[in-house]
N, C-alpha and C positions, 0 to 999 in steps of 0.2 A: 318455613317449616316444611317437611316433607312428607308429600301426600302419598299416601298406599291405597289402592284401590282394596276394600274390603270383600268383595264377593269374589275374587281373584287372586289375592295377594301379590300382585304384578306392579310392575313398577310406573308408577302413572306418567304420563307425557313428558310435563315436567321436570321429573326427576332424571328423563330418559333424553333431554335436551340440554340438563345441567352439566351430566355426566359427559356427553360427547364436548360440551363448551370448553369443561374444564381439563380432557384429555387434550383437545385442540389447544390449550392453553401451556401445558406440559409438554408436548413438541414441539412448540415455538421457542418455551425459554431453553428447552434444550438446545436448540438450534443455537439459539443466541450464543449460549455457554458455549458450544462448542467451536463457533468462530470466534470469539474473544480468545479463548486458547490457542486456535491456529493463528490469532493474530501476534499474542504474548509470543510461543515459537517465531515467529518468521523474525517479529523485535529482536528475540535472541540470538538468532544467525547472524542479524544485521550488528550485533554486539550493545543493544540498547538491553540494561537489565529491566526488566520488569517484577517486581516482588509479587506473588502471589496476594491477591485482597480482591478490591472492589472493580467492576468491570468498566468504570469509568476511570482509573490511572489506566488500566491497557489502552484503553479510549484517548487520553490525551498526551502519552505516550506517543503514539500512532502519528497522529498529528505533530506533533513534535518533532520524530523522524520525519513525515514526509516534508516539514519544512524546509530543515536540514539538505533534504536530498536535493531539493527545488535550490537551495542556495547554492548547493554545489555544481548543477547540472547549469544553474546562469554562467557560475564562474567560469565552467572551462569550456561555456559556446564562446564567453567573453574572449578567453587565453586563445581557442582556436581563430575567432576573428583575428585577434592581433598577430598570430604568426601568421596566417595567410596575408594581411597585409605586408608584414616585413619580408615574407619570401616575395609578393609582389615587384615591391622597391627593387629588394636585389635582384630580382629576374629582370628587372628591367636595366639593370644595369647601374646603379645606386653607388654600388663596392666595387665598380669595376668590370672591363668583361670577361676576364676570369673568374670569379665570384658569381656572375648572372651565370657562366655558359654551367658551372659546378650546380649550381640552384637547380636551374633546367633539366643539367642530367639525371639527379635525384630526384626530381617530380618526375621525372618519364618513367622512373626505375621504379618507382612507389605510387603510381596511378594518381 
């Protein structure tokens, strides 16, 4: 219940510690909302839809994408290992030394 000081009518302790609580409280969820929305954006650039509702689908949403991303970024350290071993082979002469001296000249020419 909310106490009023009577010879005053001012706002007693209390009420004046509830009040900054519960301001403190509405900045924060702001805060929240407002990065769940820059999150739903960014999902959308990246082409993931996110329907407008609750802030845990943009939450597992998110997750979702970054999995995705994680799987793709394995894959193509996986695909560059594997070419740099196959241009290894043939630089070393593998295919031939026409083929190695062709390898060589295009990794000088492409650092």
């Amino acid at each position: 219940s909310s106490k009023k000081s009577k010879s005053t009518g001012k706002k007693s302790m209390d009420d004046t510690k509830r009040e900054e609580r519960n301001m403190r409280e509405k900045e924060r969820s702001l805060r929240i909302s407002q990065q769940i929305n820059e999150l739903r954006e960014l999902l959308s650039t990246g082409g993931v839809v996110v329907p407008k509702g609750t802030k845990s689908s943009v939450l597992t949403e998110a997750a979702n994408y970054i999995r995705v991303l994680q799987q793709h970024q394995y894959r193509s350290e996986m695909d560059r290992y594997q070419l740099v071993q196959q241009m290894q082979r043939i630089g070393a002469g593998a295919l031939g030394s026409n083929a190695a001296a062709a390898i060589r000249h295009v990794a000088s020419q492409n650092g």
